[in-house]
C-alpha positions in Angstrom: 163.1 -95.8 198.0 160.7 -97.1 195.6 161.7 -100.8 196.7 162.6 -101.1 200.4 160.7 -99.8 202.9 163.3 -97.3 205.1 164.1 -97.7 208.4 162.6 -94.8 210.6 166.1 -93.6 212.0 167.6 -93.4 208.3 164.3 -90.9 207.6 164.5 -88.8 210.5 168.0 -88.4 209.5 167.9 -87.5 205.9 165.3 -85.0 207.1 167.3 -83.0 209.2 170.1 -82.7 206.9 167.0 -81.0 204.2 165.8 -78.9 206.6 169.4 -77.7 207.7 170.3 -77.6 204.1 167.0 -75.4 203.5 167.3 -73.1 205.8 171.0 -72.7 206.4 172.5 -73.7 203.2 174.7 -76.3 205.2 173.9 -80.0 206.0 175.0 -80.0 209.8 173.6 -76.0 210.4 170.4 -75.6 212.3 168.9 -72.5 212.8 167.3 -73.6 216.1 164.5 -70.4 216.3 163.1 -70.5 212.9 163.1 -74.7 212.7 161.8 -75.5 216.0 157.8 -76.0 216.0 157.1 -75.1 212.3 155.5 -78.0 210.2 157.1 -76.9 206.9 155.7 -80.2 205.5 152.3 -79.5 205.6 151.0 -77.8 202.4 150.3 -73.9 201.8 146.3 -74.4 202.5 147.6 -76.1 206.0 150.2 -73.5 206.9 153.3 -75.4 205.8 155.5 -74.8 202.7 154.6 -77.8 200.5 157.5 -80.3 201.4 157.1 -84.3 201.1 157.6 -85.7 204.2 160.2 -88.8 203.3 158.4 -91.5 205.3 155.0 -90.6 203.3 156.6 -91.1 199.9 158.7 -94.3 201.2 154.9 -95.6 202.2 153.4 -94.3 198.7 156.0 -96.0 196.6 155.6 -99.1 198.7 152.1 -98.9 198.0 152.4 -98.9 194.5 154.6 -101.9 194.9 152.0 -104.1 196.4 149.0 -102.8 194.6 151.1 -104.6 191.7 151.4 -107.7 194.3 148.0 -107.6 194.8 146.9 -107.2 191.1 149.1 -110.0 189.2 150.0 -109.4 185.9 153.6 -109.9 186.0 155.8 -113.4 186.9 157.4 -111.2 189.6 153.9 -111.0 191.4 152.8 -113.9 190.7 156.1 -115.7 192.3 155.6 -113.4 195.1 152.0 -114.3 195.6 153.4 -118.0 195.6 156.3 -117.4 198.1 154.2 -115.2 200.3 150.2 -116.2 200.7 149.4 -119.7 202.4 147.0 -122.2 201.5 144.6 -120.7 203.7 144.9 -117.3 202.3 147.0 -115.4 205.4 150.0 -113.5 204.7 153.6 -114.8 205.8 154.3 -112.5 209.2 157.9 -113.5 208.4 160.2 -111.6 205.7 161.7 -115.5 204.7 164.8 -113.4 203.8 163.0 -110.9 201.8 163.8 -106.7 202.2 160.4 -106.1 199.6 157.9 -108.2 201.7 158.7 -106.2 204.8 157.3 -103.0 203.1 155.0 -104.8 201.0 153.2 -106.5 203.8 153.2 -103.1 205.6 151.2 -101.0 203.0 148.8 -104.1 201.9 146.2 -102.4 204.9 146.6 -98.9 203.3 146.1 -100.0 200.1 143.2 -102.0 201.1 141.5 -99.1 202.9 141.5 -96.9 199.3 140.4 -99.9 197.0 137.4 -102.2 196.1 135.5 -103.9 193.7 133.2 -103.2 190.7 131.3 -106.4 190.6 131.1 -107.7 187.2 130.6 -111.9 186.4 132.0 -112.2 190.2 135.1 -114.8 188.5 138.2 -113.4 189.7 137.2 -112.2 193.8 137.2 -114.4 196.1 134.0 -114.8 198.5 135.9 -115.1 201.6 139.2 -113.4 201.6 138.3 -110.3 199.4 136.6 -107.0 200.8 134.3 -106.9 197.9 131.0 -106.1 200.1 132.1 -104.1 203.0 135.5 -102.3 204.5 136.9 -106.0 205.8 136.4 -109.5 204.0 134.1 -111.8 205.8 136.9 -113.9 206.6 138.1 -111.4 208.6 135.0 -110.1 210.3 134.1 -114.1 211.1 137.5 -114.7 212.4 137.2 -118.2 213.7 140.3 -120.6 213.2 138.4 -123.4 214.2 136.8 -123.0 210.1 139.1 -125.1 207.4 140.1 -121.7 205.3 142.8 -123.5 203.2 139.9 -125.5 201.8 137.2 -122.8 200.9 138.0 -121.4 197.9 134.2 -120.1 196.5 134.6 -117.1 194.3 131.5 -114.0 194.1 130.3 -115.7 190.9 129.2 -118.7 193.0 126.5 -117.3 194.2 125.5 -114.6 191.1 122.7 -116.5 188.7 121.9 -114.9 185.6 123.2 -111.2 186.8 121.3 -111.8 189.9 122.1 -112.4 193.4 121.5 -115.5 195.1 122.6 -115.8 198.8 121.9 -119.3 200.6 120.1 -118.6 203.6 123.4 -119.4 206.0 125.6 -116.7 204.3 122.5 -114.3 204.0 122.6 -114.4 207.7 126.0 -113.4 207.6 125.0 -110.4 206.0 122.4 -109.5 208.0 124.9 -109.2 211.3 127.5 -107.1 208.8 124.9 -104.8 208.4 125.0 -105.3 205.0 122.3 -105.2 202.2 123.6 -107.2 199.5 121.1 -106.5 197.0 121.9 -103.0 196.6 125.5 -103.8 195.2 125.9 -103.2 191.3 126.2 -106.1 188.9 128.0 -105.1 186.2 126.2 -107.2 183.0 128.5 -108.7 180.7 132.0 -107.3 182.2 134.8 -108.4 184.3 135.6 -107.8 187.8 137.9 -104.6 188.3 139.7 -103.7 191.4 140.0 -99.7 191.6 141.3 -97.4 193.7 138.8 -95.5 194.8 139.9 -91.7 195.0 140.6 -92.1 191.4 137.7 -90.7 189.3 138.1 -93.9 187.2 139.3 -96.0 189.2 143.8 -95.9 188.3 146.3 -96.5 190.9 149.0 -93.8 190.7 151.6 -92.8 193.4 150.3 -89.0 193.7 146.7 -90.3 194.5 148.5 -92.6 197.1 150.5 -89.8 198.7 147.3 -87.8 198.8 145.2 -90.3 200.5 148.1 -91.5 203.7 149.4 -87.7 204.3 149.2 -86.0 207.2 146.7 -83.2 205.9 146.8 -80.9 209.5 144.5 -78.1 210.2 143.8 -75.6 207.6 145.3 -72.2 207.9 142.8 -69.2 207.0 145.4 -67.3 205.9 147.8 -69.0 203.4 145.8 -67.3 200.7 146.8 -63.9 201.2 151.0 -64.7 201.1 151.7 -66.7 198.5 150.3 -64.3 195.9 152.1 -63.1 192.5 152.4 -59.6 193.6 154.0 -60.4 197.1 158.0 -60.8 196.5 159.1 -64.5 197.5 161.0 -62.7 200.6 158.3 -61.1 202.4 156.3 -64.2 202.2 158.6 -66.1 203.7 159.3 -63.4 206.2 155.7 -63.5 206.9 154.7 -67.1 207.0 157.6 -67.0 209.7 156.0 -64.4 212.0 152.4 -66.4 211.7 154.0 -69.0 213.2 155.4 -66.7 215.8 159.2 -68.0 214.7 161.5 -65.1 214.7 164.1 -64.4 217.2 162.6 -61.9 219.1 163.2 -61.6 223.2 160.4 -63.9 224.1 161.8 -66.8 221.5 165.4 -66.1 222.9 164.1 -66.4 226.8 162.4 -69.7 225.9 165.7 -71.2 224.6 167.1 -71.2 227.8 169.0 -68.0 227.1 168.8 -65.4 230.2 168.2 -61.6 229.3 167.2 -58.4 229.9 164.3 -57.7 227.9 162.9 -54.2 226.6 161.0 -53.2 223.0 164.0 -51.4 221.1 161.0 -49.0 219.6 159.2 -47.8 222.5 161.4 -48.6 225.6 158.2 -49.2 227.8 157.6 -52.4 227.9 158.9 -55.9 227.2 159.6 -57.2 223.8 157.0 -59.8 222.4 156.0 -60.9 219.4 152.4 -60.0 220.7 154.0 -56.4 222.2 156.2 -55.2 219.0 153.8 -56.2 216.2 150.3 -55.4 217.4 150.8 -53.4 221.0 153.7 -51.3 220.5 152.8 -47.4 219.7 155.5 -47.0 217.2 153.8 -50.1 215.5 150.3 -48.1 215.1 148.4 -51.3 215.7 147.1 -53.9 213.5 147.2 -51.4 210.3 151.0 -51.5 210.0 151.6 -54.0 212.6 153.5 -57.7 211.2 155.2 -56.1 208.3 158.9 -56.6 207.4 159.8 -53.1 208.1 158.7 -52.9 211.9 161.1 -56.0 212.4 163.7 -53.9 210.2 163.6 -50.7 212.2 163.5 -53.2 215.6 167.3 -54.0 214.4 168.5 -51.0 213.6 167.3 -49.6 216.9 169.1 -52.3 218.9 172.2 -53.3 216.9 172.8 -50.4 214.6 171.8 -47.4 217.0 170.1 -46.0 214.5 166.9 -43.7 216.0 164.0 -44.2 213.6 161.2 -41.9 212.8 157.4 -43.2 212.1 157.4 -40.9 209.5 160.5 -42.0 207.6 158.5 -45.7 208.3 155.7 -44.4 206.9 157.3 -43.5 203.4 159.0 -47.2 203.4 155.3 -48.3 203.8 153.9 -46.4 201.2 156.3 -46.9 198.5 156.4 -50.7 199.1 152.5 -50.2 198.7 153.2 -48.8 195.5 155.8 -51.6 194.1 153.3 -53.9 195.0 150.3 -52.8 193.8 152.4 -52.5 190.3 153.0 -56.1 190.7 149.3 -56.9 191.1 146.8 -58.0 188.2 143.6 -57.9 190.7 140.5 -55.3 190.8 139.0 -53.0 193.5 135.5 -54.1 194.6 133.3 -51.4 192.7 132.5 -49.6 196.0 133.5 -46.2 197.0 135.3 -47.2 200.5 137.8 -49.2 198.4 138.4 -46.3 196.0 138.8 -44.1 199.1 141.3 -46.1 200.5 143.7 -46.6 196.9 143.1 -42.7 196.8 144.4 -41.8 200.2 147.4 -44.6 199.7 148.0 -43.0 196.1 147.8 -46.9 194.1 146.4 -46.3 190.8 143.1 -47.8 190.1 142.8 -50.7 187.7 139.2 -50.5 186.4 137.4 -54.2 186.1 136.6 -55.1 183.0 132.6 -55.1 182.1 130.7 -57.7 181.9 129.8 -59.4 178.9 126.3 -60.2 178.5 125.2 -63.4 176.3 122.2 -64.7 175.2 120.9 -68.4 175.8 118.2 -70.0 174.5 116.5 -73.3 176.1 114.6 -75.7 173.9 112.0 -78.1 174.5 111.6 -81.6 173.6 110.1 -83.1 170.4 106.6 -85.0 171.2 107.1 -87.9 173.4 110.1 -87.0 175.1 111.1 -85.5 178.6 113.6 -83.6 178.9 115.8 -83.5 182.3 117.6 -80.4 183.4 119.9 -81.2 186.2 122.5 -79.8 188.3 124.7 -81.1 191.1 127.2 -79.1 192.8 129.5 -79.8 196.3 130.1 -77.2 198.8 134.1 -77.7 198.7 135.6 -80.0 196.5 135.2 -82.5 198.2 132.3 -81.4 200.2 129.2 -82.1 201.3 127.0 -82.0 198.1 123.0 -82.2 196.6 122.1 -82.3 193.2 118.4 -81.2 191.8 116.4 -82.2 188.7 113.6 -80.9 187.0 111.2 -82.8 184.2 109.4 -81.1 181.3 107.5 -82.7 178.7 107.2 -80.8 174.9 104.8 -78.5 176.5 107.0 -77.5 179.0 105.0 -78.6 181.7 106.9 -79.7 184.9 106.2 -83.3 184.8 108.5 -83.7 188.6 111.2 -82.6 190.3 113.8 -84.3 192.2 116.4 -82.9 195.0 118.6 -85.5 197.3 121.5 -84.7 199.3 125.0 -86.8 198.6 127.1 -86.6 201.4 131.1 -86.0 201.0 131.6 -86.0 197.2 133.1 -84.0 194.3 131.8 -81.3 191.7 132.2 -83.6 189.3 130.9 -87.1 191.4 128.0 -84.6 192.5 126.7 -83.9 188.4 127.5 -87.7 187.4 125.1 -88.7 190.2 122.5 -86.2 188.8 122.7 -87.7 185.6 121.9 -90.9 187.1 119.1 -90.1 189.7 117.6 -88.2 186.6 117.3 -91.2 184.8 116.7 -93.5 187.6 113.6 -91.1 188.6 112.6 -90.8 184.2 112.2 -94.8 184.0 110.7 -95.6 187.8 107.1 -93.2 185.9 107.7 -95.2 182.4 109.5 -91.9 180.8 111.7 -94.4 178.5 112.4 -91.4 176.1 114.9 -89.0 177.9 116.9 -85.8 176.9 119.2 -84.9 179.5 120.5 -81.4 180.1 124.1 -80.5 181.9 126.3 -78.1 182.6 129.3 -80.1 182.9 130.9 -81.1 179.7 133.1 -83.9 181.0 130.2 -85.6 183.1 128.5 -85.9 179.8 131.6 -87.4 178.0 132.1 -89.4 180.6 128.8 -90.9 179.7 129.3 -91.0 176.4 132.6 -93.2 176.3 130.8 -95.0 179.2 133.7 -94.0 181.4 131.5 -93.7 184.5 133.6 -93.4 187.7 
C-alpha cells in the first residue's frame, strides 16, 4: 500500500468486507439499516467514528513516496528523476512499465499544493519549473510551447545579488501580470534553499500531516462532544451516535427498504411509528427530557416482540438509576448556581464540589535604562482560526511608548504568538528602538526563537 497506488475497485472492496466485519463480525454480513447512509469514516468532531478511509491513506503513502522523488537524496530518486523528467522538465504521462510512477505521478499535484520554498542563496530551485513565488511555476502559468524549455535552465540565484533581488525588466513584467510582488519574499542570508511542507510548524513531511491535509474533513457535528465522554459506557454511545443519524430499524427505516407493513408506535398505539414520533412526540416518551435514550428503544421491543406492557413509572426508575451509575462514572463539576443544584437534588446525584481557586501573585518589571520592553500576545479564535495579535511598548518609566494590533487571517495559537514576536520587533526597529526585551506567554514560541527554529 505504501508502494503501488490501488486500483479503486480493489478499495471499495476491502472496505466493505471492514465495515461488514465491524458491524456484523463476518466478512460477507451486512447489516443493511445501520450501514446504509452513515459516514463512519469521518472523525468524532464530524459525526463519524474515526476510521481511515483506504483510498486516503493509499494517497498519503504515495505522497510520501514522491515527496522523496521530488527531494533526491537517495540513488533510487535520483534514477527515477532520470527515467521519468524530460529535458524540458515535463513529467513522462506514460508509466514506461513502471507500477510506482502511476501513483507517484498522481500525488506530485497534492504534494505540490502543501509545499514551497524558504528562499535562501536561490542555488538549488529552479526559476521556471519550481512554484517558489506563487501556487503554480511560471512555466506553468506562461504555458506556451512555442518557448525552447529544454534549454532554460536559470536557477532563483540568477537573479539574487548580494541578498537582494534583481528582476530584469522582461521577467518583472511577468510578475506584475501574476499579481505578484516579489520584493516582499524573504531572503534567507547565508542559508540554503529548503523545500517544506507547509502545515508542518517546521516545515517536515510526515504521512499523518499528509492524511490530514487530502481527507475528506465533512461538516462538523455539534454534538459529538456530549457521547464520547468517560462517564458514558462505550454501548450507549454507540447506541446513540446510531439514532443521531436516524439509523435504527424502526418502521419508517423498514418502509424505506422496500419492505411493506403495517405501521403503529408499540407504546402509545395512536399514531405511526417514527423515529421523529417514538423519540420526541410519543406521550409515553415525555418529550425531549427522556426522549432518545436507550431505554425508550428497549421498552419499544418488549412491547412489540416480547408482549411485555410497560409502565412509565417502572421506566422512570431505569432512568434514574442509570443517572446514578453515571454520574458515579463522572469526574466533572456542577456550574456553582442554584438551578444546577436543584436539578442533581431532585434527580438524587451527589454533588461533587469544584475545587477553589488558587490565587497567585505576579509581578511585572520594567526595563533597565535604554530599553523597551514589548509585551505581546497573539491568540486564534479556533485552532486554526481566524487570529490578531496586539503589542504594547514601555520604556524604563513605564510610559507607553506605542501599541500595535493587526489581524492575521487563518492561523494557529502558536503561528498567531510567533507572528507577534515578530511584528513586535519589526514595529521596535522601524522608531530606532534597537534595544528590545520581549514579553510572552507562550514558552515554546520563545524557544522556538531561541534555537532559531522559526516555522
Amino acid at each position: 500500500m505504501g508502494i503501488y497506488k490501488w486500483y479503486a475497485s480493489v478499495i471499495k472492496e476491502d472496505e466493505r468486507i471492514l465495515c461488514n466485519f465491524l458491524w456484523s463480525g463476518e466478512p460477507e454480513s451486512r447489516k443493511l439499516v445501520l450501514w446504509l447512509g452513515i459516514s463512519c469514516v469521518n472523525h468524532f468532531r464530524n459525526g463519524g467514528i474515526n476510521l481511515r478511509r483506504l483510498n486516503e491513506i493509499n494517497q498519503s503513502l504515495m505522497m510520501k513516496l514522491t515527496w522523496n522523488f521530488l527531494n533526491p537524496k537517495d540513488e533510487w530518486s535520483e534514477f527515477i528523476q532520470v527515467k521519468f523528467i524530460a529535458k524540458s522538465g515535463y513529467f513522462s504521462m506514460i508509466t514506461k512499465g513502471s507500477l510506482i510512477w502511476e501513483g507517484v505521478r498522481g500525488a506530485i499535484g497534492d504534494v505540490r499544493a502543501y509545499s514551497g520554498w524558504v528562499i535562501g542563496d536561490g542555488a538549488s530551485i529552479d526559476l521556471w519549473r519550481d512554484s517558489w513565488c506563487s501556487p503554480i511555476s511560471l512555466k506553468d502559468w506562461i504555458n506556451n510551447d512555442f518557448i525552447p524549455w529544454k534549454d532554460l535552465h536559470a536557477k532563483v540565484s540568477c537573479i539574487i545579488v548580494e541578498v537582494r533581488w534583481s528582476i530584469p525588466y522582461n521577467l518583472h513584467l511577468v510578475f506584475h501580470r501574476l499579481g505578484v510582488d516579489i520584493y516582499n519574499i524573504k531572503i534567507n542570508k547565508n542559508k540554503t534553499d529548503r523545500w517544506v511542507w507547509q502545515p508542518d510548524l517546521v516545515g517536515k513531511f510526515s504521512v499523518k500531516g499528509a492524511f490530514e491535509s487530502i481527507r475528506n474533513k465533512g461538516q462538523p457535528a455539534c454534538w459529538y462532544i456530549f457521547l464520547f465522554k468517560k462517564a458514558i459506557r462505550p454501548r450507549l454511545s454507540r447506541w446513540d451516535w446510531r439514532l443521531r443519524h436516524g439509523k435504527i430499524p424502526s418502521d419508517d427505516n423498514d418502509q424505506t427498504k422496500g419492505i411493506a407493513m403495517a405501521s403503529r408506535c408499540g407504546l402509545c398505539n395512536n399514531s405511526s411509528e417514527t423515529i421523529q414520533h417514538l423519540f420526541w412526540k410519543c406521550g409515553f416518551s415525555i418529550g425531549e427530557i427522556w426522549g432518545g435514550t436507550n431505554f425508550l428503544w428497549q421498552a419499544r421491543n418488549n412491547c412489540i416482540f416480547e408482549e411485555q406492557i410497560n409502565t412509565l413509572a417502572n421506566e422512570k426508575r431505569k432512568w434514574i438509576k442509570q443517572i446514578h451509575d453515571t454520574a458515579v462514572l463522572y469526574s466533572g463539576f456542577m456550574f456553582n448556581n442554584q438551578s444546577d443544584l436543584g436539578i442533581l437534588h431532585c434527580l438524587g446525584v451527589a454533588v461533587q464540589p469544584c475545587n477553589h481557586p488558587m490565587v497567585k501573585s505576579f509581578f511585572w518589571e520594567l526595563p533597565q535604562k535604554g530599553e523597551i520592553k514589548i509585551n505581546i500576545y497573539g491568540a486564534a479564535r479556533g485552532n486554526p482560526g481566524k487570529g490578531g495579535i496586539g503589542c504594547i511598548f514601555r520604556d524604563s518609566d513605564g510610559k507607553v511608548f506605542g501599541t500595535l494590533s493587526k489581524g492575521l487571517g487563518l492561523v494557529t495559537n502558536y503561528m498567531a504568538k510567533c507572528e507577534a514576536i515578530i511584528h513586535g520587533v519589526k514595529y521596535a526597529a522601524l522608531f530606532g528602538w534597537l534595544i528590545a526585551w520581549n514579553e510572552s506567554d507562550s514558552t515554546t514560541a520563545v524557544e522556538a526563537f531561541k534555537s532559531d527554529n522559526i516555522p
